[in-house]
C-alpha positions as CSV (number, residue, x, y, z in Angstrom):
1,X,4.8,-14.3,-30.2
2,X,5.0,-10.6,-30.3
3,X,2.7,-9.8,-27.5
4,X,4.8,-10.0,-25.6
5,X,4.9,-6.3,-23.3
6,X,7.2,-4.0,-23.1
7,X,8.6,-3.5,-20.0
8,X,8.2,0.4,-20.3
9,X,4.6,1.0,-21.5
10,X,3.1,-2.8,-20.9
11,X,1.9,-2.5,-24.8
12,X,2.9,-5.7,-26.7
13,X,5.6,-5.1,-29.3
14,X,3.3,-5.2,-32.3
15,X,1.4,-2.5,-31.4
16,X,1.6,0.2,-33.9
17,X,3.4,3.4,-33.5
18,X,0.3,5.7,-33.9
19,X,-1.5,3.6,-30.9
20,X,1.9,4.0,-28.8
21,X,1.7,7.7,-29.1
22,X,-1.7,8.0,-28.2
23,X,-1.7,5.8,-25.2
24,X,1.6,7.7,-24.0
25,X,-0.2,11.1,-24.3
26,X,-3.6,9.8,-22.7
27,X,-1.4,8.2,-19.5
28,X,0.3,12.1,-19.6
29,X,-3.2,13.9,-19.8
30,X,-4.8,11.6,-16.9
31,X,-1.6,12.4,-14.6
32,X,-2.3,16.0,-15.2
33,X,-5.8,15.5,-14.6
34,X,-4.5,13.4,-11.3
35,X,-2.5,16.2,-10.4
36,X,-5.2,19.0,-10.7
37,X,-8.2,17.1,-9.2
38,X,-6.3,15.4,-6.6
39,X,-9.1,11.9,-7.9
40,X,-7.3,8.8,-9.0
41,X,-9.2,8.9,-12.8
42,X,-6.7,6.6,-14.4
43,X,-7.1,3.1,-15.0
44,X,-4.8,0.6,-13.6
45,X,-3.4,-2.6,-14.4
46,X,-5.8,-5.1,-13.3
47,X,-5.0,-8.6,-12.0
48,X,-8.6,-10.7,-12.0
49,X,-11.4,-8.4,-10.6
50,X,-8.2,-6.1,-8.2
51,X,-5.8,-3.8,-9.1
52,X,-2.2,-4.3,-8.8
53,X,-1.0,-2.5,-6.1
54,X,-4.3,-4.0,-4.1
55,X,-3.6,-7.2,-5.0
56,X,0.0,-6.9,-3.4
57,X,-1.4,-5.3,-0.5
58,X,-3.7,-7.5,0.4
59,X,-4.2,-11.1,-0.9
60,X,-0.1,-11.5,-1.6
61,X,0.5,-9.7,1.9
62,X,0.9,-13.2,3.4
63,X,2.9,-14.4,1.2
64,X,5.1,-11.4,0.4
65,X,5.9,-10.7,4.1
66,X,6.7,-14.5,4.5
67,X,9.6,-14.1,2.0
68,X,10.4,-10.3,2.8
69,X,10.8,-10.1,6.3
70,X,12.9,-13.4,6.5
71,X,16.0,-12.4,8.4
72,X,17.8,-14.7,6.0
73,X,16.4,-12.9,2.7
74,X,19.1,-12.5,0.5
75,X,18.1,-8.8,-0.3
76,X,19.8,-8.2,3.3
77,X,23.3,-8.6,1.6
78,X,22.7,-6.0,-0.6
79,X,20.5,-3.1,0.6
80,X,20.2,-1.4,3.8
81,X,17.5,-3.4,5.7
82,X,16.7,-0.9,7.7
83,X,15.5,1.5,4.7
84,X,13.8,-1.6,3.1
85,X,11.9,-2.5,6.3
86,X,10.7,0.8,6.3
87,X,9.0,1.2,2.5
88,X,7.9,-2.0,3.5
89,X,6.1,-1.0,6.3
90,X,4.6,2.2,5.1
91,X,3.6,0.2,1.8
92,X,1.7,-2.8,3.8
93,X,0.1,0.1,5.7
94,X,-1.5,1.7,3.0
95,X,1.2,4.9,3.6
96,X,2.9,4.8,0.4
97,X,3.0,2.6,-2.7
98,X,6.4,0.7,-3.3
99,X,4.7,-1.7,-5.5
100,X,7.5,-2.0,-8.2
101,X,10.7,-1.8,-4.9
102,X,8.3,-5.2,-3.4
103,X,7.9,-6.6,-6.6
104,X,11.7,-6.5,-7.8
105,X,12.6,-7.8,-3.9
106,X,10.3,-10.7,-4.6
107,X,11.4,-11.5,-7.5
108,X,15.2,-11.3,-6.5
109,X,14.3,-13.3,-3.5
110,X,12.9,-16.2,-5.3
111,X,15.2,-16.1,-7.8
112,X,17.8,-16.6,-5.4
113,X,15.9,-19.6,-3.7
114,X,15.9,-21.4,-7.2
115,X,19.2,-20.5,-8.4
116,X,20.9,-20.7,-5.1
């Protein structure tokens, strides 16, 4: 019941403080290591056999554009379309990552459907 993560550092809530500390400081030494090598070193979060922001990109790209790009998304109401369209593009394009912006529209989106 108490593995459930933590929306911060994705570490279940039992884990101990001592394991929380060293995970934080590892994630801070690889970003250094990032920043100085200019080599992605650090492990991502993996879904099956892909990581994340690959998985978005590519087999939920279908999918994600279906519910995105819908002139009737509810997002539309909200934010400036324009701006979104835009991150959207350069995201789908391999430009930028937006993973976390497409995964709280997508979320909002179907919650909307299901609540609506």
């Amino acid at each position: 019941m108490l593995d459930i993560p933590y929306s911060k550092d994705l570490l279940p809530l039992s884990t101990p403080e001592w394991k929380r500390r060293f995970v934080t400081q590892y994630r801070r030494l690889v970003r250094k290591v990032n920043k100085v090598t200019g080599l992605d070193v650090s492990p991502l979060p993996v879904v099956g056999n892909h990581r994340y922001s690959d998985w978005i990109r590519e087999e939920m790209r279908e999918t994600l554009t279906e519910l995105l790009y819908n002139p009737d998304a509810a997002y539309r109401q909200y934010l400036r379309k324009d701006q979104i369209r835009d991150r959207l593009n350069l995201h789908f394009s391999g430009k930028r990552n937006f993973e976390q912006l497409i995964s709280a529209l997508a979320v909002f989106e179907i919650s909307r459907r299901i609540f609506k």
